[in-house]
PALO-377650 format. One record per residue: residue in three letters; z, x, y of N, C-alpha, C in turn. Coordinates in pm, 1 decimal. Atoms other than C-alpha are relative to their C-alpha. Layout:
N
@code = ALA; nzz = Z; nxx = X; nyy = Y; cazz = Z; caxx = X; cayy = Y; czz = Z; cxx = X; cyy = Y
...
***
This chain:
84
@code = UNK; nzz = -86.1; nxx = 116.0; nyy = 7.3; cazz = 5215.5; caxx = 9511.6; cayy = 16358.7; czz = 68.8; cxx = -1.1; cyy = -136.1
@code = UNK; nzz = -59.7; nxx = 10.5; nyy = 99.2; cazz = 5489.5; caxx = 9461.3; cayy = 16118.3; czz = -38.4; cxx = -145.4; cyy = -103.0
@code = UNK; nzz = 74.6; nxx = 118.6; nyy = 84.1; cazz = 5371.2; caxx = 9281.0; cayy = 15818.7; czz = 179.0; cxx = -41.2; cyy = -72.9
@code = UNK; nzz = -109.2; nxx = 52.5; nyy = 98.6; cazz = 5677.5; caxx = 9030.0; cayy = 15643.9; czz = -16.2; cxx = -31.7; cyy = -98.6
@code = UNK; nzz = 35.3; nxx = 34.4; nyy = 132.9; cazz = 5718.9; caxx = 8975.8; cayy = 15318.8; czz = 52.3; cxx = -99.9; cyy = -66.4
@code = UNK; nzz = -63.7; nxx = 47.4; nyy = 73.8; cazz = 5866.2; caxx = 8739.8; cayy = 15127.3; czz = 7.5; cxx = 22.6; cyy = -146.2
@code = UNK; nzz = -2.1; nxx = -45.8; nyy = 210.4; cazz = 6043.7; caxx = 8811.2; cayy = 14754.4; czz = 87.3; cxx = -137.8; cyy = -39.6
@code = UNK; nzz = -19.7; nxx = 45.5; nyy = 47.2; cazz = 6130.1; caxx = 8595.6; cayy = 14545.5; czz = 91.5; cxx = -2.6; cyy = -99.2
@code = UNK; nzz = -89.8; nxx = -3.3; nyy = 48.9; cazz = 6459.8; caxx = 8592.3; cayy = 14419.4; czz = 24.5; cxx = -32.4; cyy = -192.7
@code = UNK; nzz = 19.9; nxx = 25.0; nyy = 96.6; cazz = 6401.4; caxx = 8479.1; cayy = 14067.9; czz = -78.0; cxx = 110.6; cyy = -55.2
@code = UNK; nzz = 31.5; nxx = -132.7; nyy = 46.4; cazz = 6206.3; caxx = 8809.5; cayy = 14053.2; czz = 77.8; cxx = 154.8; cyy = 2.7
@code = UNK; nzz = -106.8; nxx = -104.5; nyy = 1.7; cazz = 6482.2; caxx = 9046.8; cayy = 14095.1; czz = 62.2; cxx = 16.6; cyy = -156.4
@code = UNK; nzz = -83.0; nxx = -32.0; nyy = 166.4; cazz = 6562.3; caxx = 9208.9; cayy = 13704.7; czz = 133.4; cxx = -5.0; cyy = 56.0
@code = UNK; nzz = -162.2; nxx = -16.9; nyy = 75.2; cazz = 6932.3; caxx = 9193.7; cayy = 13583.7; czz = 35.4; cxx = 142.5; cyy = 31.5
@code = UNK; nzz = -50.2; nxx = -153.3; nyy = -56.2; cazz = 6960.4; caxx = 9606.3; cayy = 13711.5; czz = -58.0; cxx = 11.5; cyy = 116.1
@code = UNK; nzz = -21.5; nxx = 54.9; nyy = -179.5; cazz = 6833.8; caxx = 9472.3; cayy = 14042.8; czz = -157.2; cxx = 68.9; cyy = 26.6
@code = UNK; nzz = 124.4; nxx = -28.6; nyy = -51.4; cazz = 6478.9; caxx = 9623.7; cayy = 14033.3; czz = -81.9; cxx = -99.9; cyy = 34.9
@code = UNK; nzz = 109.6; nxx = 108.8; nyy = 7.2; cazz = 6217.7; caxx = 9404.3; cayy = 14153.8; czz = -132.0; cxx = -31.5; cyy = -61.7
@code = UNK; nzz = 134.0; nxx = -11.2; nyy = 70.2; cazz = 5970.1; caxx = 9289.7; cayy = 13894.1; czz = -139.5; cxx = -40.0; cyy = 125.4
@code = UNK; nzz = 111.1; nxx = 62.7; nyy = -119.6; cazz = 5740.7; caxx = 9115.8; cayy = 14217.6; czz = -102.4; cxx = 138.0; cyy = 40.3
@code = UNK; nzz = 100.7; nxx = -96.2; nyy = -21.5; cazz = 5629.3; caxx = 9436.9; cayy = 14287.8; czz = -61.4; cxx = 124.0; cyy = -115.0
@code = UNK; nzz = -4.1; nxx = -87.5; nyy = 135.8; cazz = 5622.9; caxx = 9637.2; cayy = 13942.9; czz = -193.3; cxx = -16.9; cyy = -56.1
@code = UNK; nzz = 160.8; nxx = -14.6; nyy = -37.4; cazz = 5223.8; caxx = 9697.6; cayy = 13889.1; czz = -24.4; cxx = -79.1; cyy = -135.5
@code = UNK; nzz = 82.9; nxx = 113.6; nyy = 102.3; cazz = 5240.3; caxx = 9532.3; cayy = 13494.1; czz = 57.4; cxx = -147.7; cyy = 35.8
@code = UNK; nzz = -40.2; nxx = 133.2; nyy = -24.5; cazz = 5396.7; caxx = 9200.5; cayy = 13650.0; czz = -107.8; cxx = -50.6; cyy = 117.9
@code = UNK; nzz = 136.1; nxx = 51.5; nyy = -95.5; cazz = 5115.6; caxx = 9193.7; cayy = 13931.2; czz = -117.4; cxx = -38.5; cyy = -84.5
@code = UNK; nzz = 86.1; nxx = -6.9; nyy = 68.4; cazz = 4872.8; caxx = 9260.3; cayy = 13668.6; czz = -34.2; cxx = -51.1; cyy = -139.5
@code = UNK; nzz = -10.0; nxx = 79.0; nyy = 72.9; cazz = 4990.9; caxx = 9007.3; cayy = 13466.2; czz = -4.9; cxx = 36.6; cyy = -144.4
@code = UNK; nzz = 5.1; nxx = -65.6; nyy = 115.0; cazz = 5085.0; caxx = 9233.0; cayy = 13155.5; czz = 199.0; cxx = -28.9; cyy = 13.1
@code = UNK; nzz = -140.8; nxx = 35.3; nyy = 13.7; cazz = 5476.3; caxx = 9122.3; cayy = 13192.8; czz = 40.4; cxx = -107.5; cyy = 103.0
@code = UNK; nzz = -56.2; nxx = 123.9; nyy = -76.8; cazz = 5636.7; caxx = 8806.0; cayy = 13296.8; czz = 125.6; cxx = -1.5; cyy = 97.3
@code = UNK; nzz = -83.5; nxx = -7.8; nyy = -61.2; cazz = 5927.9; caxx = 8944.2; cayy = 13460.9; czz = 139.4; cxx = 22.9; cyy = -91.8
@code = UNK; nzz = -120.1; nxx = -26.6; nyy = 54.9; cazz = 6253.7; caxx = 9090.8; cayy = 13349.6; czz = 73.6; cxx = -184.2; cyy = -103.1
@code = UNK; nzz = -91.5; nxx = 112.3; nyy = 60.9; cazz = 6423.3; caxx = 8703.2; cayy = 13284.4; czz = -95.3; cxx = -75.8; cyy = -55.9
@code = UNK; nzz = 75.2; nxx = 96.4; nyy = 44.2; cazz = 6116.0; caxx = 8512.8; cayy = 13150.2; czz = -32.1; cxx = 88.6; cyy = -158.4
@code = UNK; nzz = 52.1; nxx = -86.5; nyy = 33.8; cazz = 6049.2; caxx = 8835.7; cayy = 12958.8; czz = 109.5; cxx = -17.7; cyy = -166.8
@code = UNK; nzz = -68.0; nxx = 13.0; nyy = 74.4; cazz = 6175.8; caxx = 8734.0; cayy = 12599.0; czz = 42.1; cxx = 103.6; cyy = -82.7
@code = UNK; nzz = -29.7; nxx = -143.7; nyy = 112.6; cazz = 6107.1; caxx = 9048.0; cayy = 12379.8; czz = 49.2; cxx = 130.5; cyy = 131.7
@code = UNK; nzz = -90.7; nxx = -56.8; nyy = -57.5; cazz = 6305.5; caxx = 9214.9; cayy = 12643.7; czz = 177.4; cxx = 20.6; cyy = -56.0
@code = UNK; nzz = -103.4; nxx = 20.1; nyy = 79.4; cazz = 6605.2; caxx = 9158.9; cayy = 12398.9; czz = 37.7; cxx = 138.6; cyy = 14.5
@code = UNK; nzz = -68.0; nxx = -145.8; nyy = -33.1; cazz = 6662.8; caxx = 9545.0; cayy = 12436.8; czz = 61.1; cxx = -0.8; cyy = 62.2
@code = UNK; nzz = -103.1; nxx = -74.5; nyy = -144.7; cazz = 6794.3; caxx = 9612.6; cayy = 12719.5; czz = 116.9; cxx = -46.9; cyy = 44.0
@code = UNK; nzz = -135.1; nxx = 35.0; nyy = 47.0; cazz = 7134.7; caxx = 9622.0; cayy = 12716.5; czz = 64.1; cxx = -64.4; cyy = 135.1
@code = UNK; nzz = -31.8; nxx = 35.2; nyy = -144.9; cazz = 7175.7; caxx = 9601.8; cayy = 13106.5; czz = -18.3; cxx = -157.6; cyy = -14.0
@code = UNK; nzz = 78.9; nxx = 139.0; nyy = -6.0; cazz = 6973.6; caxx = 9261.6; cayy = 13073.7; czz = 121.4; cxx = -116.8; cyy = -131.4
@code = UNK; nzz = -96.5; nxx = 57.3; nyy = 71.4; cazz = 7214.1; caxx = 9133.3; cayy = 12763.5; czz = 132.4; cxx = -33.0; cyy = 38.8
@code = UNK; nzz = -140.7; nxx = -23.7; nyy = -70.0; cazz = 7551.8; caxx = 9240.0; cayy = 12938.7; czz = -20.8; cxx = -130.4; cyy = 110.3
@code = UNK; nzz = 80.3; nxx = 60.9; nyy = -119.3; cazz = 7409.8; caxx = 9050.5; cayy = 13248.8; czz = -21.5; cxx = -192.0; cyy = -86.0
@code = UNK; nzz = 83.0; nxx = 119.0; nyy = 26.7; cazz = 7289.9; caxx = 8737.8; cayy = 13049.1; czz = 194.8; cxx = -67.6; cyy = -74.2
@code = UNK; nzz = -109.7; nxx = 70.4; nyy = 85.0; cazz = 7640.6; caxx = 8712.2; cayy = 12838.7; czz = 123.6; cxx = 9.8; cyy = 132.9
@code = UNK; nzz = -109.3; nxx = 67.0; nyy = -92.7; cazz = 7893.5; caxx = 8755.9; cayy = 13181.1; czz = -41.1; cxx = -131.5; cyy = 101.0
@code = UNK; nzz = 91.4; nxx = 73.9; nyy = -129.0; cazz = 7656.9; caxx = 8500.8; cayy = 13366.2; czz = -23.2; cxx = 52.7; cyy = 166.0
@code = UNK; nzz = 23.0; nxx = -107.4; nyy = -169.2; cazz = 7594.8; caxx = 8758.2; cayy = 13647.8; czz = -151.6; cxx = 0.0; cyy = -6.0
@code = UNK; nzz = 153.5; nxx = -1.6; nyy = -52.1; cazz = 7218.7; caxx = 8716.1; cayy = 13833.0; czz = -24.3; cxx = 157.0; cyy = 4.3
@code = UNK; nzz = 54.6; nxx = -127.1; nyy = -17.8; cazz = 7214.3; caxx = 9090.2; cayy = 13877.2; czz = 171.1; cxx = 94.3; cyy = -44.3
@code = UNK; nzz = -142.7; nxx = -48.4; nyy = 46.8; cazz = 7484.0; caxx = 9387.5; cayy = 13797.7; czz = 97.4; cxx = 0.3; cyy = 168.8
@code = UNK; nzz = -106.9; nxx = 14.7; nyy = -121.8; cazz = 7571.2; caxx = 9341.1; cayy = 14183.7; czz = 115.4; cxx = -115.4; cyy = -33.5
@code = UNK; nzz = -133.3; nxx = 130.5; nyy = 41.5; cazz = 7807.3; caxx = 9044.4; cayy = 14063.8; czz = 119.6; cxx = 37.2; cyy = -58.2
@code = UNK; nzz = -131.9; nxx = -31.9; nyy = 108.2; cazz = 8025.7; caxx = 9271.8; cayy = 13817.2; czz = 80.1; cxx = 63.2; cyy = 92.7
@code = UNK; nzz = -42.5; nxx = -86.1; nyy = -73.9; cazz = 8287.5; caxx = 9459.7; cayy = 13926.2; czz = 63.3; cxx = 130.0; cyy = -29.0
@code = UNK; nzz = -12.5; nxx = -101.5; nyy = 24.2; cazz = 8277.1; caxx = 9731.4; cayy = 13739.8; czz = -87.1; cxx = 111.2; cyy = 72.9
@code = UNK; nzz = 69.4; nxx = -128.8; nyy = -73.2; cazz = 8190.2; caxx = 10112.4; cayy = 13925.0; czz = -92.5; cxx = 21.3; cyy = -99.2
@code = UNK; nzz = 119.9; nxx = 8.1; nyy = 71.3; cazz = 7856.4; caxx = 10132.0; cayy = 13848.9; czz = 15.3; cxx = 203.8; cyy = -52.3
@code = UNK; nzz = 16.3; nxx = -125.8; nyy = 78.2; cazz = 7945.4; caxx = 10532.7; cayy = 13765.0; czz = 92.1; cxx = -44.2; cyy = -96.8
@code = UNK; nzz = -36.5; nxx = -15.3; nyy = 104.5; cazz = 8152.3; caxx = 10440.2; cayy = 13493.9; czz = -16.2; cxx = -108.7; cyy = -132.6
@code = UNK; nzz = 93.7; nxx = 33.3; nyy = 23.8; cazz = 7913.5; caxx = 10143.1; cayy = 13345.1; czz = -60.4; cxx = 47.7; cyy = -92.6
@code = UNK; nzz = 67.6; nxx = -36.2; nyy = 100.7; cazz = 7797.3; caxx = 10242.9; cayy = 13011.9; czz = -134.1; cxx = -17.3; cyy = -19.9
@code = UNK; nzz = 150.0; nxx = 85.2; nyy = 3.2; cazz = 7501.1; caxx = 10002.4; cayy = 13010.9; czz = -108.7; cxx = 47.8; cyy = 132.9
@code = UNK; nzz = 82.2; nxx = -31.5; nyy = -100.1; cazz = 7359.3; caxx = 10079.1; cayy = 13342.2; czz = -13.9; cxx = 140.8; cyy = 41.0
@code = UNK; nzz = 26.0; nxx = -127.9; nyy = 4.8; cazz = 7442.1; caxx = 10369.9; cayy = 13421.8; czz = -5.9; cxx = 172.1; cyy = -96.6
@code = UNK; nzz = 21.1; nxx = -129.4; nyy = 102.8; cazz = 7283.0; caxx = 10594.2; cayy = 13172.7; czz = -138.7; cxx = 25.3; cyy = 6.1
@code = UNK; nzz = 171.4; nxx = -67.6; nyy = -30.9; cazz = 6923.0; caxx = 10778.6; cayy = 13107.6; czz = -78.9; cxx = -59.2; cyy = -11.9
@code = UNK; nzz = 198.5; nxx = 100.2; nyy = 11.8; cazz = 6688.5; caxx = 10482.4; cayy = 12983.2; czz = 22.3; cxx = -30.3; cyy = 123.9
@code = UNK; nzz = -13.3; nxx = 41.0; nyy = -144.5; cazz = 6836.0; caxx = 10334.9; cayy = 13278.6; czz = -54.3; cxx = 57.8; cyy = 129.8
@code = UNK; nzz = 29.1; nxx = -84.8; nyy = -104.2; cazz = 6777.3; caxx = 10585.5; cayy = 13489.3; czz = -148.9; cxx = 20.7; cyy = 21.1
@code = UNK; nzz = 147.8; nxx = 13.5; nyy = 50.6; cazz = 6429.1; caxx = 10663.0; cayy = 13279.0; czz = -116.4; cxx = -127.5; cyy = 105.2
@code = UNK; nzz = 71.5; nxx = 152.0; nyy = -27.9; cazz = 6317.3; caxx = 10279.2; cayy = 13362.7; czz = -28.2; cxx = 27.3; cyy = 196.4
@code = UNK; nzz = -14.4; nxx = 23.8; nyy = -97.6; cazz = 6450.1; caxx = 10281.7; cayy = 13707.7; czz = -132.7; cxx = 133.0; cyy = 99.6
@code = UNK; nzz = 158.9; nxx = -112.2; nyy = 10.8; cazz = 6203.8; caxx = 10622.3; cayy = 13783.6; czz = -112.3; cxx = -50.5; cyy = -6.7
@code = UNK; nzz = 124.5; nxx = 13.3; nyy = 49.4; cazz = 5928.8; caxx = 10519.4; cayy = 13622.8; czz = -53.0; cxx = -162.6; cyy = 67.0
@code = UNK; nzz = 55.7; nxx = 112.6; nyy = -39.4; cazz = 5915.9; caxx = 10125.9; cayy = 13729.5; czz = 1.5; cxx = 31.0; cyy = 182.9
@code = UNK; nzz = -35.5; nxx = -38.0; nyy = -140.5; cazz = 5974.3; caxx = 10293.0; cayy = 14123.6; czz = -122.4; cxx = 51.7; cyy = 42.2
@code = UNK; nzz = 147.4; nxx = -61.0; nyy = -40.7; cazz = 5665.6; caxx = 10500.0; cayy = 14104.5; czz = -134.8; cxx = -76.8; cyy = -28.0
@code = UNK; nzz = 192.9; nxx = 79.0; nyy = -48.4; cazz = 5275.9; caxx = 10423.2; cayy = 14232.7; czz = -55.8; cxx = 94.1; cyy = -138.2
***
């Protein structure tokens, strides 16, 4: 039987990953991309916070030519927060 899930929209980071399922936000070692203050790095998350866009789906810039997002931490992060 198909199990449903519900997510929680307020858990979707600013580069659209979902902290809800990310293993240090289960495990209560990170509060989530937007609660997440010393997150001040991340440039995706800054860009995002100063056009008032919920995620980079809102901009309308091609995400291949995207400085902020699409580049290697980015890529790095997106990898690494994906895998068990």
């Amino acid at each position: 039987m198909d199990e449903k899930k519900t997510h929680d929209v307020n858990l979707i980071a600013y580069c659209g990953l979902y902290c809800g399922e990310c293993k240090k936000y289960i495990n209560k070692k990170c509060p989530g991309c937007r609660k997440n203050q010393k997150a001040s790095w991340c440039k995706v998350r800054t860009c995002n916070q100063k056009q008032g866009y919920h995620t980079c789906a809102d901009c309308m810039t091609d995400v291949a030519e995207c400085k902020k997002y699409d580049n290697f931490f980015s890529k790095l992060f997106g990898f690494i927060f994906r895998s068990d």
